[in-house]
Every structure is written in structure tokens, then in C-alpha cells.
C-alpha positions in Angstrom: 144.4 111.1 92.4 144.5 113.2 95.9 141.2 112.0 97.3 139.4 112.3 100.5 136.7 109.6 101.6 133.9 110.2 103.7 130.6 108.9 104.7 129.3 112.3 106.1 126.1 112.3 103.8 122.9 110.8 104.8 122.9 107.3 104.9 126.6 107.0 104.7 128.6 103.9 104.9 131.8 103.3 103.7 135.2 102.2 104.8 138.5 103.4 104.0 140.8 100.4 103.0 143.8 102.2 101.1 145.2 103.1 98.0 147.8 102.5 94.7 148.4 103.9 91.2 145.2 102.8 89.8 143.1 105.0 92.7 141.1 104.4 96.3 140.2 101.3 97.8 136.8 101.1 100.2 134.6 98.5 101.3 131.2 99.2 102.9 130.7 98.6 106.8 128.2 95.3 107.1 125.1 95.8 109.4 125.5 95.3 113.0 125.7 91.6 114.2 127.2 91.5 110.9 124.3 89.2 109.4 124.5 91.9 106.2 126.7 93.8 103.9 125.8 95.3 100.8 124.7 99.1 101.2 127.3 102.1 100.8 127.2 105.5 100.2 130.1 108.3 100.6 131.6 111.3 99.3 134.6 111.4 97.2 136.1 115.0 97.1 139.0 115.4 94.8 141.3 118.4 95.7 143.6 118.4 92.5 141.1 117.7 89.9 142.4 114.7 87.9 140.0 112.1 88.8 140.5 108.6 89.3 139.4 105.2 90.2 137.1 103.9 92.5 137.2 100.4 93.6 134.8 98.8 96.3 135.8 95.9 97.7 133.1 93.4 97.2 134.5 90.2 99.2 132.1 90.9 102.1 128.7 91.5 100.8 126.1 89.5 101.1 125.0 89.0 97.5 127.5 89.9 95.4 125.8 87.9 92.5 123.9 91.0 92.4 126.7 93.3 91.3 126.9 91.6 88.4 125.7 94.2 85.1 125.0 96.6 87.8 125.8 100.2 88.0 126.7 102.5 90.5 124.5 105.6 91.6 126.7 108.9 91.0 125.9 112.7 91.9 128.9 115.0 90.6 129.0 118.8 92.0 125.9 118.4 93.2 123.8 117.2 90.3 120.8 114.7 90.2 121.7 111.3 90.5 122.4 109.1 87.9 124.1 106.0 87.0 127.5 105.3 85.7 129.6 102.8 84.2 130.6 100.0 86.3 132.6 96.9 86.2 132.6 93.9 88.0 135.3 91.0 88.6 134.2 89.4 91.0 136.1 90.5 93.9 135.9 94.3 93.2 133.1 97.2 91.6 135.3 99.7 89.5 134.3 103.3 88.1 135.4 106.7 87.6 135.6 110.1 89.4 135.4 112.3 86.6 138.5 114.3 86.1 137.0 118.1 87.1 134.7 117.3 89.5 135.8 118.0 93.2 132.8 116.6 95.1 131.5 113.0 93.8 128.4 111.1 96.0 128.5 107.6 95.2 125.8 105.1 96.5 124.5 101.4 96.0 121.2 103.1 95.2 119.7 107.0 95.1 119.2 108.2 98.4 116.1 109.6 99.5 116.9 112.0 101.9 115.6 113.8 105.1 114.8 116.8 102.8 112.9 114.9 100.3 110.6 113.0 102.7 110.0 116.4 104.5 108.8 118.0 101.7 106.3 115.0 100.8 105.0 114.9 104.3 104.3 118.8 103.9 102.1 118.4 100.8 100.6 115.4 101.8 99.3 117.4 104.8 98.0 120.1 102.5 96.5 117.4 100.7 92.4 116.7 100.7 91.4 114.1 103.4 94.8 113.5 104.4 96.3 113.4 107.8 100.0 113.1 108.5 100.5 111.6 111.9 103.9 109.8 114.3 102.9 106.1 115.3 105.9 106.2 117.3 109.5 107.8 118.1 112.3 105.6 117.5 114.9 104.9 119.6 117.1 107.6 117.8 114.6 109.8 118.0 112.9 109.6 114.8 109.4 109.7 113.9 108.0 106.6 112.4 105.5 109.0 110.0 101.9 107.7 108.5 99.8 109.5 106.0 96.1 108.4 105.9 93.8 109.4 103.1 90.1 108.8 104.3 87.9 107.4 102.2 85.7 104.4 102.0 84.9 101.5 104.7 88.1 99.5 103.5 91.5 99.6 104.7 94.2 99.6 102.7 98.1 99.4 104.5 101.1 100.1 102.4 104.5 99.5 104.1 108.1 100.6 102.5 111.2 100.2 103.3 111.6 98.0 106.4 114.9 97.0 105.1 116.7 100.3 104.9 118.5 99.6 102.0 115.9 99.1 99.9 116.1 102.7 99.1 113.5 102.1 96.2 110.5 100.8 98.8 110.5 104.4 100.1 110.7 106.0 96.1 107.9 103.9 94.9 105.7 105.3 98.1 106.3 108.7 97.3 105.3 108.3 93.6 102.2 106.5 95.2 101.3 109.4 97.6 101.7 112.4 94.9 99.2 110.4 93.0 97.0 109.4 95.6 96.6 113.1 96.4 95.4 114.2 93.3 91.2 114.0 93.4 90.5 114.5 89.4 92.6 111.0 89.3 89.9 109.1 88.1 91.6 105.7 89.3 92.3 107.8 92.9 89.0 109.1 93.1 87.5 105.5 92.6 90.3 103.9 94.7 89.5 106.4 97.9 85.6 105.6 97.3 86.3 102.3 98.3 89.4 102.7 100.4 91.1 105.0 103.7 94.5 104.4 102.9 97.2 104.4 105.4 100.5 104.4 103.6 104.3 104.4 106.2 106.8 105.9 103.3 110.3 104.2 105.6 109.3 101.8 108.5 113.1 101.9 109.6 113.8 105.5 109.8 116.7 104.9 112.5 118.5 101.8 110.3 117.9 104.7 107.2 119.7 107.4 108.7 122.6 105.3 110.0 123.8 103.2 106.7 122.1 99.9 107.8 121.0 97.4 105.0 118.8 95.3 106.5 118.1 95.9 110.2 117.4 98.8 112.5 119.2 100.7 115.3 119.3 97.7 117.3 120.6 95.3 114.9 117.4 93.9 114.4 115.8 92.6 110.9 112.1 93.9 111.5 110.5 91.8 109.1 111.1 88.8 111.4 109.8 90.3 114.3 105.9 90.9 113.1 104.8 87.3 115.4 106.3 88.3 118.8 106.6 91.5 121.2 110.1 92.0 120.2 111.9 94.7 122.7 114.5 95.3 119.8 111.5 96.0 117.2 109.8 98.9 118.6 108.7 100.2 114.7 107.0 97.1 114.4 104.9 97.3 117.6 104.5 100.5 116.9 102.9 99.1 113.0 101.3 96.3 114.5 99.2 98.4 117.3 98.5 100.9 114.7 96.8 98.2 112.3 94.6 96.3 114.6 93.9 100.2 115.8 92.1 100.6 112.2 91.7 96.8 110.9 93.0 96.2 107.2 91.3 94.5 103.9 94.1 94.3 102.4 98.2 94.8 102.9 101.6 95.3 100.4 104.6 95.6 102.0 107.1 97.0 100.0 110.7 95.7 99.9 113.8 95.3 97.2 115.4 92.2 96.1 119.1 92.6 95.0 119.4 89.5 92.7 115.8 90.2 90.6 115.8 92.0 87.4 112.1 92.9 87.5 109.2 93.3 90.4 107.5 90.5 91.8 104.8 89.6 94.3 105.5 87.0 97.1 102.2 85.8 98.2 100.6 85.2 101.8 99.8 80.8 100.2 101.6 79.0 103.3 99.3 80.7 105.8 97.3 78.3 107.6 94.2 80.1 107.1 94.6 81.1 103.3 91.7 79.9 101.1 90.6 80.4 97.7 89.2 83.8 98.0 92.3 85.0 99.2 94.2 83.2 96.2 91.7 84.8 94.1 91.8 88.7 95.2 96.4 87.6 95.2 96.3 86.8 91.9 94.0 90.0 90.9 96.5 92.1 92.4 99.7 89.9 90.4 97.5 89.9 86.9 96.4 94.0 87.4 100.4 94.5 88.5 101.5 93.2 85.6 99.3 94.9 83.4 101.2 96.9 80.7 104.3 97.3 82.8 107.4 95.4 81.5 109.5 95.8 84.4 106.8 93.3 86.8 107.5 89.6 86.6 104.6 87.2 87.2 106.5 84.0 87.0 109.6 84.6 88.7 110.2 85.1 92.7 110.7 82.9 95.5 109.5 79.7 95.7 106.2 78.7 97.0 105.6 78.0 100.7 103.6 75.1 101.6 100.2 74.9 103.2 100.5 75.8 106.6 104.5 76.8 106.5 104.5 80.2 106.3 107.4 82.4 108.6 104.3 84.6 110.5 107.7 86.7 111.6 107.4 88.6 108.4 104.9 91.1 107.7 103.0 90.3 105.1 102.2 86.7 106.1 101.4 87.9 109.8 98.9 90.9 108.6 97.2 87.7 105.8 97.2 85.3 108.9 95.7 87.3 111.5 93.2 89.6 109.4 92.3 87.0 106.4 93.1 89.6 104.1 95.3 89.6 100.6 98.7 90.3 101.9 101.4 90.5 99.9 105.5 91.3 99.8 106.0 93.4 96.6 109.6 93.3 96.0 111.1 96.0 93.4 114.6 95.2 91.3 118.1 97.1 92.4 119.1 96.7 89.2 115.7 96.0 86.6 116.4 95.0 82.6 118.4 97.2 80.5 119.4 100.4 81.3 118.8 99.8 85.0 116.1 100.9 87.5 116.4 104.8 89.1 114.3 106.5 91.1 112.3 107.5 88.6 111.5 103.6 87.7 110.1 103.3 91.0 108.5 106.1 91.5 106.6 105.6 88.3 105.5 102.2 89.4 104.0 103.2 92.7 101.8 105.6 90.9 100.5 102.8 88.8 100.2 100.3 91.1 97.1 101.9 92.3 95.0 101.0 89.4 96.2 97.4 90.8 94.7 98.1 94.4 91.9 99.5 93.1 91.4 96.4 91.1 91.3 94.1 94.4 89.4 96.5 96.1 86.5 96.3 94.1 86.2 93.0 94.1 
């Protein structure tokens, strides 16, 4: 197998480590400060034809309990994205390029690219009531985009994708957005009666575009910076001065977890000022969640803080702390049950999770 290895797509991260008989060798690159390493994604162009293996060294990621039954994300010639067979053995993830196909993407998860967030941002500004506006410029230059959908007194805040990896945070908003922009939605049209809706598609834009897993340009994991005026954290200033701008009722901030099978809710219970009407409207939002969807898990997740012991750094417990509203980390699989979670999968679930806000909304 004559192979060349790069990481010139969006997102890319990969390195080269070699080569034998049985095909290439990479590893992905860990996040600066080198706190994580899990995400990759890099083109494999095969000039003769055959194909050939594909192993990723898995020694330096963070969770490599999570590769287990996993597999990879492939697009051949240019194709939609799909996933392939893997193996696992504990040291290394093995597939195939296909014999016939010269260019081969490979990635931890499907990438959402540039084009594909462009092209939401352009119908959600042709979209009824809805605004599309920058809360900020990153330090690489990005925009740090927001699409608000007025509607009634509430405010509702969705947040994806502070963690850049979690790829799916930013598919589940966009299946949330086409169907928030459709008016003969009953469920929308109910939802926007009660609600403006802010939703921020990638809250680390800059960490996105530059292969990060977990941080952003400056190395920094944004979700621990929501309590303090962190210089490193601009995007979450930026977030922060943007919410008390418009006051919220009630919050999701929407991540990935690499070692669950299904979604779960982390809840805002170790805040000091959470009571039982904010238990009540939580669990509303869990029950409604997990309401004819098989892929949401209402028992599993991290375990419970304790009165009073929350980590106000991350977002979800500052917003619930300093607003007393339901605020709550949604975290989506990388791998789900059974055949495994796409894009697709999440985009799907984003559209339903509406009838979930609605459901606490009303209340």
C-alpha cells in the first residue's frame, strides 16, 4: 500500500508514525497542554489502488475504554460519511482502505464542516423571526455565531459543542434549528409562543477548526472557565455577557461523552441555591427526553453532586446558580447501542428534543 497521510481537511489531526507489511501507522496529536487526546481526522490518498490497513495508535488517548465496539467514520471518493468496520486490541484501532479508492477521509466522528454551518446560518436568516448575529470574534478570527428566534417572554439558551470534539453537540443543534424554523410545527409554534430561543450551534469555533478535543485556541477547557473572567476564555465571556444581556428561564448545554452508549442529562442538584421547583421542571425535561426515544438513558450518567458542591466553572451549573433556572448538561453518545450513532442520530434527536423544552416551558 503506497499511501500518503495528511490532516489538510477541516478539523484535521493526525500524526504520521510509520509503516510495515500490514499498512500505515498514525496516532492523533493530543490537545495543547496535552490534558487531552482522542480526536483525529486525516486524508488517506492511495496512489496505486490496492488498499490497505490503517492502524491508529491508541496508547495516548484519553479514554480508550471508549474505542471499545466502536467504529470509525469513513468518506471514500468523496461520498457521505459512514461507518466502517473496526477492531480494537487495546493498544491499536484497525480498518481498511478499500482497494479502488484513491482518496479515503477518516475521522473519530463526522465532521461538520465550514460549508455545512454556512449553509444553516443562511436559511436560518431567511427564516421567520430569526436573527443571525456574531457575539464575538475569536482569537483566530472566527465568529462565535447565535441564531435567535423571537417569540414569547421566556428565554431559552441552547449551547453546543464547547468541547470541539464533540462533533455531535453541533449535529444535534442543526437538526434543532431546521425544525425550530418551520412555523406549521405545531410543537415549534407552541414552543416559540412561550419562548425567544437563542441557540450557539459551536461555542469553540477556533478549537473546531484546528483538531482540538477538548479546549480552544489557547489551550483552554471552556467549560471550566464559566465562574471567572478568564483572559484565555474569550467565547465564554463573550456567552456569559450575551445571557445576562437577554436573562434565561431555562439552559441545555450540549456536550458528548465518549464512554456512554446512550444520552443523558447531568443535572444543576449541587448548586447551592437549587430547590424543589428546579428539581421538578429537571426531571420534566429528563422524563419528556426520554419519552419514546431509545437511545436517552434516564438512569445512567455521572454521579450526583452534593448539596452545595457543584463546580460553578462549568456552564450549566453557573447559568442554574446565578439565574435559578433548570440548567442542564445534555450529553449525546460517540458510539450509542447497536449499529452506532451518526449524524443522522443526532440530528434527529435535536429535532425532538423540542417537544421536551416545550414541556418545561409550559410549566
Amino acid at each position: 500500500m503506497t499511501v500518503e497521510i495528511d490532516d489538510e481537511l477541516f478539523g484535521g489531526n493526525i500524526t504520521v508514525i510509520g509503516s510495515d507489511e500490514d499498512g500505515v501507522i498514525v496516532a492523533p496529536e493530543p490537545d495543547p497542554e496535552g490534558d487531552f487526546c482522542q480526536w483525529f481526522a486525516f486524508r488517506s490518498r492511495d496512489r496505486d489502488g490496492a488498499g490497505g490497513g490503517v492502524r491508529l495508535d491508541a496508547n495516548g488517548v484519553s479514554w480508550p475504554e471508549a474505542l471499545e465496539d466502536y467504529n470509525v467514520f469513513a468518506s471514500f471518493d468523496g461520498a457521505p460519511w459512514e461507518r466502517i468496520e473496526t477492531s480494537f486490541d487495546g493498544a491499536e484501532l484497525s480498518w481498511q482502505h478499500p482497494a479502488g479508492v484513491e482518496l479515503a477521509e477518516f475521522a473519530l466522528w463526522e465532521p461538520y464542516t465550514p460549508a455545512r454551518r454556512r449553509r444553516l446560518l443562511a436559511r436560518m436568516r431567511r427564516a421567520r423571526g430569526a436573527t443571525v448575529a456574531s457575539l464575538g470574534v475569536t482569537p483566530d478570527g472566527n465568529d462565535l455565531w447565535a441564531v435567535q428566534l423571537l417569540g414569547g417572554p421566556k428565554r431559552l439558551w441552547i449551547v453546543a459543542r464547547q468541547h470541539p470534539g464533540e462533533v455531535m453537540a453541533e449535529w444535534f443543534a442543526d437538526g434543532l434549528l431546521e425544525r425550530l424554523s418551520d412555523l406549521r410545527d405545531p410543537t415549534v409554534k407552541a414552543l416559540r409562543a412561550e419562548a425567544t430561543v437563542t441557540v450557539v450551534p459551536c461555542a469553540n469555533p477556533d478549537g473546531a477548526a484546528r483538531g482540538h478535543h477538548r479546549v480552544n485556541a489557547a489551550g483552554a477547557d471552556m467549560n471550566r472557565a464559566w465562574i471567572d473572567d478568564d483572559d484565555s476564555c474569550p467565547e465564554v465571556v463573550a456567552l456569559r455577557a450575551a445571557i445576562e444581556a437577554s436573562s434565561v428561564d431555562l439552559f441545555i448545554d450540549v456536550h458528548g461523552d465518549e464512554r456512554t452508549a446512550r444520552a443523558f442529562v447531568a443535572k444543576s442538584e449541587g448548586n447551592p441555591s437549587y430547590d424543589e421547583r428546579l428539581a421538578a421542571l429537571e426531571a420534566r425535561l429528563v422524563d419528556a427526553l426520554a419519552e419514546g426515544w431509545e437511545e436517552f438513558d434516564r438512569e445512567s450518567g455521572y454521579p450526583e453532586d452534593e448539596p452545595g458542591e457543584a463546580d460553578l466553572r462549568s456552564a450549566a451549573n453557573f447559568v442554574g446558580e446565578f439565574y435559578e433556572c433548570p440548567s442542564v448538561t445534555l450529553e449525546l453518545p460517540f458510539n450509542g447501542a447497536g449499529r452506532g450513532w451518526t449524524a443522522n442520530d443526532a440530528r434527529q434527536f435535536g429535532a425532538r428534543s423540542l417537544d421536551a423544552m416545550l414541556a418545561v416551558l409550559s410549566e
